[in-house]
C-alpha positions as CSV (number, residue, x, y, z in Angstrom):
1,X,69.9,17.0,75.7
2,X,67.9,20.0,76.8
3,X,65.5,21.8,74.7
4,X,62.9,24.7,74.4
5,X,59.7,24.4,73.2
6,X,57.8,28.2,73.0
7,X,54.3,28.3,72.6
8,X,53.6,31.0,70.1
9,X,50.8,33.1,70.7
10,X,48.4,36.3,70.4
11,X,46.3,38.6,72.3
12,X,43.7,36.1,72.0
13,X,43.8,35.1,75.2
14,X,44.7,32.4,77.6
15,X,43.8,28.6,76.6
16,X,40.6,27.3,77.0
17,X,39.2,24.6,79.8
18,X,39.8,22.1,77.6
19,X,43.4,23.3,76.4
20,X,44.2,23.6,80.0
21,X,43.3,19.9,80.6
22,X,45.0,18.9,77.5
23,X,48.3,21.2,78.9
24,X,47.8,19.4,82.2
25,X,48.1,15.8,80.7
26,X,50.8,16.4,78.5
27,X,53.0,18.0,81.9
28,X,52.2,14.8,83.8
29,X,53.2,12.8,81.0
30,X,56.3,14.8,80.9
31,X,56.9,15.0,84.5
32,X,56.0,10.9,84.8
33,X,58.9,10.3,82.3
34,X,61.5,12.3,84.1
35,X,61.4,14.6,80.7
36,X,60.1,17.4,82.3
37,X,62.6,20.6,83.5
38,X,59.9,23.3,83.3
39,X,57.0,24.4,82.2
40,X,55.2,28.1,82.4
41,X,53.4,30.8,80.7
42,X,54.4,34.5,80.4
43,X,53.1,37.9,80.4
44,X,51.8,40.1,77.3
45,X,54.5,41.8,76.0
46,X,53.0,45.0,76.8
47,X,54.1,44.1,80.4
48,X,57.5,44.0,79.1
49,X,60.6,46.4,79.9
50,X,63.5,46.6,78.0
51,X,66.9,47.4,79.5
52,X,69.8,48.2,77.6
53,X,72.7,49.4,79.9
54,X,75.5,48.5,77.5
55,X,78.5,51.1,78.3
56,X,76.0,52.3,80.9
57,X,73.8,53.9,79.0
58,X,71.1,53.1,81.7
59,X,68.4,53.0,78.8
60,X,65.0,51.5,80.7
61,X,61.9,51.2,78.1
62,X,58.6,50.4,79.0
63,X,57.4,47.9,76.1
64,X,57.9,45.0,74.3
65,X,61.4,44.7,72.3
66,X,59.7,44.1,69.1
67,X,56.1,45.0,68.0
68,X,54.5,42.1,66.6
69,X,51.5,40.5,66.7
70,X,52.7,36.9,67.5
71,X,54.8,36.6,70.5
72,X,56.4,34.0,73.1
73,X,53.3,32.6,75.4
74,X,54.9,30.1,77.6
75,X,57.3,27.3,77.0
76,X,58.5,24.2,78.3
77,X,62.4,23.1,79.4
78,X,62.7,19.2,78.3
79,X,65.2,16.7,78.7
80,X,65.3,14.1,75.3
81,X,67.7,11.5,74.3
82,X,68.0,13.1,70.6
83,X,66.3,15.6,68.5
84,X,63.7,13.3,66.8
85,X,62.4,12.9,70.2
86,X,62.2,16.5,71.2
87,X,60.7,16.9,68.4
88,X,57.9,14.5,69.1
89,X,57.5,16.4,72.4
90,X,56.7,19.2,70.2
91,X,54.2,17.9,68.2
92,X,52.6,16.8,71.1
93,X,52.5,20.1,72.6
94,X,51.3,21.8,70.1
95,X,48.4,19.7,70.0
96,X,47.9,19.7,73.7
97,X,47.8,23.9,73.7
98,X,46.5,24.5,70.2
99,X,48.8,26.8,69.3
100,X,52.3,26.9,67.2
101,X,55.3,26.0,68.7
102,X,58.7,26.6,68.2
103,X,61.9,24.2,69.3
104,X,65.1,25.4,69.8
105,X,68.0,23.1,71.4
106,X,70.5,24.7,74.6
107,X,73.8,25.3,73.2
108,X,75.9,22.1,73.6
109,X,72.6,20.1,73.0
């Protein structure tokens, strides 16, 4: 079963040394156990665009969907056998970034 896991973040800034170690470890660890899908980090929102061209309405708008002060940092794509596991996965990456998380399963997961 495939899940999400999205870091949840501010403009505080990008991790640390030693968050980026910790991020490294827990990827390896992933990767190592065939768990790992993918794994990145995203722009601020203020680099965002937002397109609607429903009916071709052609609407392009420079800025982030929704104005908030948390947003979506990065994630990871996993592969678990259930959702007890992902959800260990979680709570370990949470630790390993220092930041909140958020787990979400694919449809049909």
């Amino acid at each position: 079963m495939k899940y999400m896991i999205c870091v949840v973040d501010s403009d505080s800034g990008s991790g640390s040394a030693d968050e980026m170690a910790a991020i490294d470890a827990f990827n390896a660890r992933l990767q190592a156990a065939g768990q790992l899908i993918m794994a990145e980090g995203l722009a601020s929102p203020r680099a965002s665009v937002v397109i609607d061209n429903r009916g071709g309405a052609g609407l392009v708008t420079p800025g982030p969907l929704h104005d908030t002060e948390q947003y979506v940092s990065g994630f990871w794509i996993i592969e678990a056998h259930d959702r007890d596991a992902a959800l260990a996965l979680a709570v370990e990456a949470s630790g390993a970034c220092n930041r909140v998380v958020e787990l979400r399963p694919f449809y049909g997961a």
